[in-house]
C-alpha positions as CSV (number, residue, x, y, z in Angstrom):
1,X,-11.4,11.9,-13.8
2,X,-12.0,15.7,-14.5
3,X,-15.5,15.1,-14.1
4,X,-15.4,13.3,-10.4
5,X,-13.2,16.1,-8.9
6,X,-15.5,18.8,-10.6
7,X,-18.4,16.5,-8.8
8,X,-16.1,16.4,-5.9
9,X,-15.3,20.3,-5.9
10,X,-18.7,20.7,-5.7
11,X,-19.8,18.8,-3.0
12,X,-19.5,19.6,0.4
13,X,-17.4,16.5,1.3
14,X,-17.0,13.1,0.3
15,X,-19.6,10.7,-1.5
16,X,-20.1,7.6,-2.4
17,X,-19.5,6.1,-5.5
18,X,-22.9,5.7,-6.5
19,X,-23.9,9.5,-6.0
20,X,-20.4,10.6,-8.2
21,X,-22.0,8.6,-10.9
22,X,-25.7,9.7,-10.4
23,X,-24.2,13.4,-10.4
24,X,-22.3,12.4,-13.4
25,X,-25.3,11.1,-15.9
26,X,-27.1,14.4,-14.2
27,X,-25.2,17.1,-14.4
28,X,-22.6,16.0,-17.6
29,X,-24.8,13.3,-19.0
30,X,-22.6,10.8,-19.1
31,X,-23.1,7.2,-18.2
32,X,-19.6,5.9,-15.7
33,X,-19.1,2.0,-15.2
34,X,-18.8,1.7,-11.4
35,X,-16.9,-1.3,-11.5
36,X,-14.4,0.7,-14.2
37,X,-14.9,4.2,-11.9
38,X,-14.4,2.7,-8.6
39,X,-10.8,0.8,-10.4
40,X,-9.8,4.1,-11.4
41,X,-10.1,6.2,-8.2
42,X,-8.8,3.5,-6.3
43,X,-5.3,4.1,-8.4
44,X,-5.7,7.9,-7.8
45,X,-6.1,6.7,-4.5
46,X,-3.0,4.7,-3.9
47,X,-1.3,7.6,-6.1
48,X,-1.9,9.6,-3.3
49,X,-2.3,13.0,-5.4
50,X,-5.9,13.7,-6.2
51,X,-8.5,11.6,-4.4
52,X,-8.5,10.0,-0.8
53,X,-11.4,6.5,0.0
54,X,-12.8,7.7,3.3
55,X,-15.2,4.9,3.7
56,X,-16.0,2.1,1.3
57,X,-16.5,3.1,-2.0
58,X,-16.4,6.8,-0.6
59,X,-14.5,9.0,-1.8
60,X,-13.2,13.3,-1.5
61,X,-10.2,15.1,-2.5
62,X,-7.3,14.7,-1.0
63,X,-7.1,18.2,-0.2
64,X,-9.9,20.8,-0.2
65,X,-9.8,24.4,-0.8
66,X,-11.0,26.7,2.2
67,X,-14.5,28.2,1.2
């Protein structure tokens, strides 16, 4: 999960699932499962600490810093 909210910190707001995982292999090389990804931040999700769905299979921090 360290590596999807670096992605996320990153980015300038949320992205889809597929773009997290095309970030990951580019930039970390490491190959993410969707399926297994997209199970995993669905429980951060419902956690409600880290990560927040904005869309389908979108997904951001729950809370940004200010730039």
């Amino acid at each position: 999960m360290d590596i999807v909210q670096d992605i996320l910190l990153a980015a300038s707001g949320p992205l889809h699932i597929n773009e997290i995982i095309l970030k990951a292999r580019l930039a970390f090389g490491v190959k993410l499962r969707r399926e297994s990804l997209v199970s995993a931040l669905t429980k951060k999700v419902l956690d409600e600490r880290t990560f927040r769905r904005t869309a389908p299979n979108t997904f951001d921090l729950l809370q940004r810093l200010p730039h």
